[in-house]
C-alpha positions as CSV (number, residue, x, y, z in Angstrom):
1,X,-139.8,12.6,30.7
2,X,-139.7,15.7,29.1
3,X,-142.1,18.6,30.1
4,X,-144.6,21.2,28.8
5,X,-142.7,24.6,27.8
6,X,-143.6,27.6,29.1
7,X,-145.0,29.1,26.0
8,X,-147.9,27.1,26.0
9,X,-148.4,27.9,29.5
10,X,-151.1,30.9,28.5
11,X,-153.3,29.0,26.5
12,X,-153.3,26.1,29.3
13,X,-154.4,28.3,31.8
14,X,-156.8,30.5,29.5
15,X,-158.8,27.1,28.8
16,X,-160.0,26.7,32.8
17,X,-160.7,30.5,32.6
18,X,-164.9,31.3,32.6
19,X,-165.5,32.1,28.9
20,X,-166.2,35.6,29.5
21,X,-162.4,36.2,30.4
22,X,-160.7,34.4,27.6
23,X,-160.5,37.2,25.5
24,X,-160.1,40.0,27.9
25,X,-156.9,38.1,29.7
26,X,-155.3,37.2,26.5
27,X,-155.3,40.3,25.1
28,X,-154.8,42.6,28.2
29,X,-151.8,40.3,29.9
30,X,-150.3,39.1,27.4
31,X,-147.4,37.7,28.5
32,X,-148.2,35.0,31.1
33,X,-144.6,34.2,31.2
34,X,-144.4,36.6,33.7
35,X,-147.5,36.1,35.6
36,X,-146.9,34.1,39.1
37,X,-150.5,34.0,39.9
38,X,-154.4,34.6,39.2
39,X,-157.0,34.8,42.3
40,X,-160.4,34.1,42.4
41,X,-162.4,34.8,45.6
42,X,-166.4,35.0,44.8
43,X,-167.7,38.7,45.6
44,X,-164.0,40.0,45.6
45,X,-161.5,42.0,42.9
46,X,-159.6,39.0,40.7
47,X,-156.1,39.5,41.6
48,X,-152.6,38.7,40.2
49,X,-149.3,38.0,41.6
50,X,-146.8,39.3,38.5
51,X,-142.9,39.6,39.0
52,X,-143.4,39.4,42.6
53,X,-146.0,41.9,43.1
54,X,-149.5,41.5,44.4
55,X,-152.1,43.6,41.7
56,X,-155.0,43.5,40.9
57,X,-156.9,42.4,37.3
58,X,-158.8,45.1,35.6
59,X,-162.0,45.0,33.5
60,X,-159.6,46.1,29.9
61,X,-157.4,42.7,32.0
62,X,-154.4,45.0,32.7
63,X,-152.6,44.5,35.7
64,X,-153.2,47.3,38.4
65,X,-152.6,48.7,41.4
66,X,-156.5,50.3,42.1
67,X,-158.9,47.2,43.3
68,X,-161.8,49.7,42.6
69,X,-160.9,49.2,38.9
70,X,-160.8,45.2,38.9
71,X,-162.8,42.2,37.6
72,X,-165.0,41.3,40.4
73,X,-165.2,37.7,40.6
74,X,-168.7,35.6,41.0
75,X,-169.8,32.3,42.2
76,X,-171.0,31.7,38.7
77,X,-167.4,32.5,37.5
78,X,-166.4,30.2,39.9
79,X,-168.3,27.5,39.3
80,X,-167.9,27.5,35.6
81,X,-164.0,27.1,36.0
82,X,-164.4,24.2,38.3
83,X,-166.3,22.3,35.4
84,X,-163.1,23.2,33.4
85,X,-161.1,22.4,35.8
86,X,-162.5,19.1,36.4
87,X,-163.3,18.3,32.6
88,X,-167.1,17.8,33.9
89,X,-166.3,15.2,36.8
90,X,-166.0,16.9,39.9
91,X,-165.8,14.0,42.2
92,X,-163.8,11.9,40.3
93,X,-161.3,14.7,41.9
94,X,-161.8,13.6,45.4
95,X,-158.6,12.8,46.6
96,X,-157.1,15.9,45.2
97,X,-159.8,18.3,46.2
98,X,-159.2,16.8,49.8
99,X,-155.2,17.6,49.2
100,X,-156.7,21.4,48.8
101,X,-155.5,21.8,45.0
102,X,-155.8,20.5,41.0
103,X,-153.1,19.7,39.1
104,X,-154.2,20.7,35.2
105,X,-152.4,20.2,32.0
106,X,-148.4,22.1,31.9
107,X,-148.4,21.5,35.7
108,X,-150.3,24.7,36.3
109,X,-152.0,24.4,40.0
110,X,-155.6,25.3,41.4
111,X,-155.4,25.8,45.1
112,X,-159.4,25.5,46.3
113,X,-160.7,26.9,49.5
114,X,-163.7,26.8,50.9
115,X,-166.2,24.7,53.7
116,X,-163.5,21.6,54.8
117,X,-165.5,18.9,55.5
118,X,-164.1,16.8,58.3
119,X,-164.4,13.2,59.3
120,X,-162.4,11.9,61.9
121,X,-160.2,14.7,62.7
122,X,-158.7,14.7,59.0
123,X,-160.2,16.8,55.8
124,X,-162.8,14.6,54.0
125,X,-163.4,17.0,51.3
126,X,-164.0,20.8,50.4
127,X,-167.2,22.3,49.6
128,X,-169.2,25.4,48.3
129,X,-165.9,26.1,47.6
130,X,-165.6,30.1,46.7
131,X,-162.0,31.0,46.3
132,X,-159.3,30.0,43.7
133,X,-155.4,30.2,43.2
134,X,-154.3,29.3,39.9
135,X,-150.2,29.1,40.7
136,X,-148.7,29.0,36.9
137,X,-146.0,26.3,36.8
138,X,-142.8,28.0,35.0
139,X,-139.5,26.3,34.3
140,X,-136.2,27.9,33.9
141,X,-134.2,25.3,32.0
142,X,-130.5,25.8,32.5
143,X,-131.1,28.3,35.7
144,X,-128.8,25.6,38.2
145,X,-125.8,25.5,35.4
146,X,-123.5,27.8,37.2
147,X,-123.9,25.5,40.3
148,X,-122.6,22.3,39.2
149,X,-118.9,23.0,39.2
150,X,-119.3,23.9,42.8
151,X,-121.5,20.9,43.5
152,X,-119.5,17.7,42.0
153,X,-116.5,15.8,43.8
154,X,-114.8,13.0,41.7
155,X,-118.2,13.1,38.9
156,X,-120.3,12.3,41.9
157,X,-123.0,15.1,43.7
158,X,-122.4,16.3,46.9
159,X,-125.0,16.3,49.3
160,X,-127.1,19.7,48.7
161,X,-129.5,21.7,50.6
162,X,-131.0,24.4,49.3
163,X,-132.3,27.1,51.8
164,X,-134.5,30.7,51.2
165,X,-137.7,32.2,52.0
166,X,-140.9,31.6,50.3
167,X,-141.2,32.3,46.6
168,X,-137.4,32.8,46.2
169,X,-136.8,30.1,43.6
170,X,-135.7,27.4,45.7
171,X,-138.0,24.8,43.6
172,X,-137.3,25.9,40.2
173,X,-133.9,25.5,40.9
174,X,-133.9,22.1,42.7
175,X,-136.3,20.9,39.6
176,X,-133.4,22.0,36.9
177,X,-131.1,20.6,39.6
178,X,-132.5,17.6,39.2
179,X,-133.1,17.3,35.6
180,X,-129.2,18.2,35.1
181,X,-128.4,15.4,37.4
182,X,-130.6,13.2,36.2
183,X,-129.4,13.8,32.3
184,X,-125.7,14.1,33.2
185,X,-123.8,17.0,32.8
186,X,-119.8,18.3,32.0
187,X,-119.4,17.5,35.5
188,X,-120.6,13.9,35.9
189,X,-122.5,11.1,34.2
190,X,-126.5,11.1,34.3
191,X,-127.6,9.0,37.5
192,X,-130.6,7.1,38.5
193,X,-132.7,10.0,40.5
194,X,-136.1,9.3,42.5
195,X,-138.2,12.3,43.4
196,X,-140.9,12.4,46.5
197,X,-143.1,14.7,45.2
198,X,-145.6,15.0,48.5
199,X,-147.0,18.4,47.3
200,X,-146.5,17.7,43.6
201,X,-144.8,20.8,42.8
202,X,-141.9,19.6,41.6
203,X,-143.1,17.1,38.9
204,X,-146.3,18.7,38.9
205,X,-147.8,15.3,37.7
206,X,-150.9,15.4,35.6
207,X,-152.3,11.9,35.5
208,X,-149.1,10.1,36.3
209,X,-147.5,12.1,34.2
210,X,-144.9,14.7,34.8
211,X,-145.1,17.8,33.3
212,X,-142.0,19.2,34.2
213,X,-139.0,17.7,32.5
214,X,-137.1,15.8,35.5
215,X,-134.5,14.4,33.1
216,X,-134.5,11.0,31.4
217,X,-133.1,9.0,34.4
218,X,-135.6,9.9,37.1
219,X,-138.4,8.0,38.6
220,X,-141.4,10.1,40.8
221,X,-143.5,9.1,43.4
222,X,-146.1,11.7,43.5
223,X,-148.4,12.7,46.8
224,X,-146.6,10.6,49.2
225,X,-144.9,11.8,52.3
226,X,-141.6,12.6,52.5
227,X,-140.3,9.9,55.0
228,X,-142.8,6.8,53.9
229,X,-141.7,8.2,49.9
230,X,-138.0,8.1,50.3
231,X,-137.9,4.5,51.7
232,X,-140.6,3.2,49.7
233,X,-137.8,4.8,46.6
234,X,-134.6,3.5,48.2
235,X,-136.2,-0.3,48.4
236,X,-138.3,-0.2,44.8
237,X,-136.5,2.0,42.6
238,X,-132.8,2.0,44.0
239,X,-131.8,5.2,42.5
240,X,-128.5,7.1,43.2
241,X,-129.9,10.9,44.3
242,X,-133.1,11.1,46.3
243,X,-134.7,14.6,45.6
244,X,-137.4,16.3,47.7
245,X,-138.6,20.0,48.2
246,X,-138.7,21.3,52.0
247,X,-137.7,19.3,54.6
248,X,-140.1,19.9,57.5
249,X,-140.6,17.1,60.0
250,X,-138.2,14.7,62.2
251,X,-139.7,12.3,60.2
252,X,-138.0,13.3,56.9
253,X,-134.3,13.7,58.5
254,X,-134.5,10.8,60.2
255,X,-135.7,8.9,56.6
256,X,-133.2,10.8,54.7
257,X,-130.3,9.9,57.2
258,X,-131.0,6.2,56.7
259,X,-130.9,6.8,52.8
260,X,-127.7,8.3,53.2
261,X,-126.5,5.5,55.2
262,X,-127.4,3.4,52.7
263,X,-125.0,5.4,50.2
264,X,-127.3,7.4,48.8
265,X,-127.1,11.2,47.7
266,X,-129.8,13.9,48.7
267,X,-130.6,17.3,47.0
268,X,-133.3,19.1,49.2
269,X,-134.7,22.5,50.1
270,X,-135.8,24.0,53.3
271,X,-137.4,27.5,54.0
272,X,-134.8,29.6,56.2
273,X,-134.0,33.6,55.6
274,X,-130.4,32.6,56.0
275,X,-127.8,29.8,56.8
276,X,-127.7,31.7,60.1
277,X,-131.9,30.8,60.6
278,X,-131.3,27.5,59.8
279,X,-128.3,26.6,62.2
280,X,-130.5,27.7,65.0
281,X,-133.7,25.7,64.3
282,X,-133.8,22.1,66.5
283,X,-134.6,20.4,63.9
284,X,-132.0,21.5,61.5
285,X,-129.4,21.8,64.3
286,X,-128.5,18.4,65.0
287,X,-128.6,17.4,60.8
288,X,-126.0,21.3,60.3
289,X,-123.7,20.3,63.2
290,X,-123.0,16.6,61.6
291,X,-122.5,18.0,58.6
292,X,-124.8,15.8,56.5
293,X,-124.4,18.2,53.8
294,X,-121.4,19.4,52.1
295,X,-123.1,21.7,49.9
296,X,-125.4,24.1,51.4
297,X,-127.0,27.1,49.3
298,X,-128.4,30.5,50.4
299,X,-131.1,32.0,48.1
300,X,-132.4,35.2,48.3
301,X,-134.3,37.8,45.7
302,X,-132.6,41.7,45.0
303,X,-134.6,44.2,43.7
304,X,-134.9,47.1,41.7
305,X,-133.3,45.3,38.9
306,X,-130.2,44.5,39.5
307,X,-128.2,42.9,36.3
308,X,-126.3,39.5,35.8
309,X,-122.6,39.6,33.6
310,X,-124.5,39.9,30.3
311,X,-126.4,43.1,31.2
312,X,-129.5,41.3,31.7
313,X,-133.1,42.3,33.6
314,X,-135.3,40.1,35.1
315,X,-138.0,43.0,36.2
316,X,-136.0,44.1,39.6
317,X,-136.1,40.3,41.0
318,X,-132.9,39.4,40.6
319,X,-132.2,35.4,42.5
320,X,-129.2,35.2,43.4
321,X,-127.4,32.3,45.6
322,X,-124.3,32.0,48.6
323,X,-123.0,28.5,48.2
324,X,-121.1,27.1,51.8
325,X,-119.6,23.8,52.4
326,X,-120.3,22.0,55.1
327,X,-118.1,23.6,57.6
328,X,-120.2,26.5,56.6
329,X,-117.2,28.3,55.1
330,X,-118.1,30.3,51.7
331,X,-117.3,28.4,48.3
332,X,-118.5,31.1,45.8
333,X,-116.3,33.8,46.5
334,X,-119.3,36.4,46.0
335,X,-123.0,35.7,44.5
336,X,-123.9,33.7,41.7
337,X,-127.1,35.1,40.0
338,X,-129.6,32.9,37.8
């Protein structure tokens, strides 16, 4: 189940791109390996999120901080990427449209927004739809290595929750988490692993197919909710880790406590600015004070370039990650950075 690599991840996203850009963004970016974002909103400036930053595309396709001196964006831009996008058959994209993004080739997403058409109470489907997100999919192969000796009792995976704010790299890391455990590691044999992917980020399935490498061993149910996902996985696919990215209802815990009961292992994510946040939210309290996890993580971004061991950069967002046990005592003995 192996994944696209992130090299290819420029000319994946420069194919949906209106034809008058190609050239401009290829040559003025450059390296996409760094690029977090692209924004399309019809009449405005295209913008970019790069290294953390919000700027804005100019007309040479630098990155910049003036809007005056960016792209501005058109319905006809618009309109020409969502033929790309949808390879010519819009509607055959119903469901997804109604989900609010694409998936495209490399697991690259297209978040659409626009006139929600309702039926029922519940989102039918999106029209004259005049603003895009393309959110570049990137995978950091390796980045959860330093965990695992913290994270294995006896070969086996503790229970592991993963907690930071948005865009701190709590996915990436659950997704190489998951591959690692999946494959097998110094630390313990490869394991039967199920995934509920409800908002397809970490598989980032392109029809049925993952393209993100999940490891050899692991089996994905894409789109579905959480709770209804990890039983359907616990009764069809019997695997030995469930993994899913933010916990979020009652719903969910209560699933996940029944999986648990049933002996199996969970690695999840939550968003939370601290272990501190979390303790105090109801719906997290009750789960915290029984202890359902004996691994809990705390990751948060530095900036201004702070380096690892090895003298390393990663443009002044630095992720580094607390690990407690469950009694919420400290297990790291200082930051681990990845």
């Amino acid at each position: 189940m192996m994944g696209t690599e992130n090299k290819g991840a420029g000319g994946e996203v420069l194919r949906v791109l209106p034809r008058s850009l190609r050239e401009t963004l290829r040559y003025g970016i450059g390296d996409f390996g760094r690029l977090e974002e692209l924004r399309f909103r019809a009449g405005g400036p295209l913008g970019a999120v790069c290294d953390g930053r919000n700027r804005w595309v100019t007309r040479q396709g630098v990155l910049s901080d003036s809007p005056e001196a960016a792209i501005v964006v058109t319905g006809e831009m618009i309109k020409e990427m969502l033929e790309y996008i949808s390879s010519y058959s819009f509607y055959a994209f119903e469901e997804e449209i109604r989900q609010g993004f694409i998936t495209i080739p490399g697991g690259h997403r297209i978040g659409l927004a626009g006139k929600a058409v309702m039926d029922g109470g519940a989102v039918k489907t999106i029209r004259h739809i005049s603003f895009l997100n393309i959110r570049l999919s990137h995978q950091i192969p390796g980045c959860a290595g330093k965990l695992l000796p913290f994270l294995y009792r006896d070969g086996r995976i503790e229970n592991t929750l993963l907690i930071s704010p948005p865009r701190s790299g709590k996915t990436t890391l659950l997704r190489d988490l998951i591959r690692l455990v999946s494959d097998g590691n110094a630390y313990g044999e490869g394991v039967n692993t199920g995934v509920v992917d409800e908002r397809g980020e970490l598989a980032a399935c392109y029809q049925g197919v993952p393209q993100n490498d999940l490891g050899r061993r692991t089996d994905v149910l894409d789109g579905c909710p959480k709770a209804q996902g990890i039983t359907m996985l616990l009764r069809s696919m019997a695997p030995a880790v469930i993994a899913v990215d933010e916990l979020g209802t009652a719903e969910d815990i209560r699933a996940m406590e029944f999986a648990m009961n049933s002996g199996c292992t969970f690695l999840a994510t939550a968003h939370g600015g601290s272990l501190k946040e979390i303790r105090r939210k109801p719906l997290f309290r009750g789960m915290m004070e029984a202890g359902l996890f004996q691994r809990i993580g705390v990751l948060y971004v530095k900036k201004d370039g702070v380096s690892d061991e090895a003298g390393r950069r990663t443009a002044g967002r630095d992720r580094v990650i607390r690990l407690y046990d469950g009694g919420f005592q400290e297990i790291t003995g200082g930051e681990l950075w990845y």
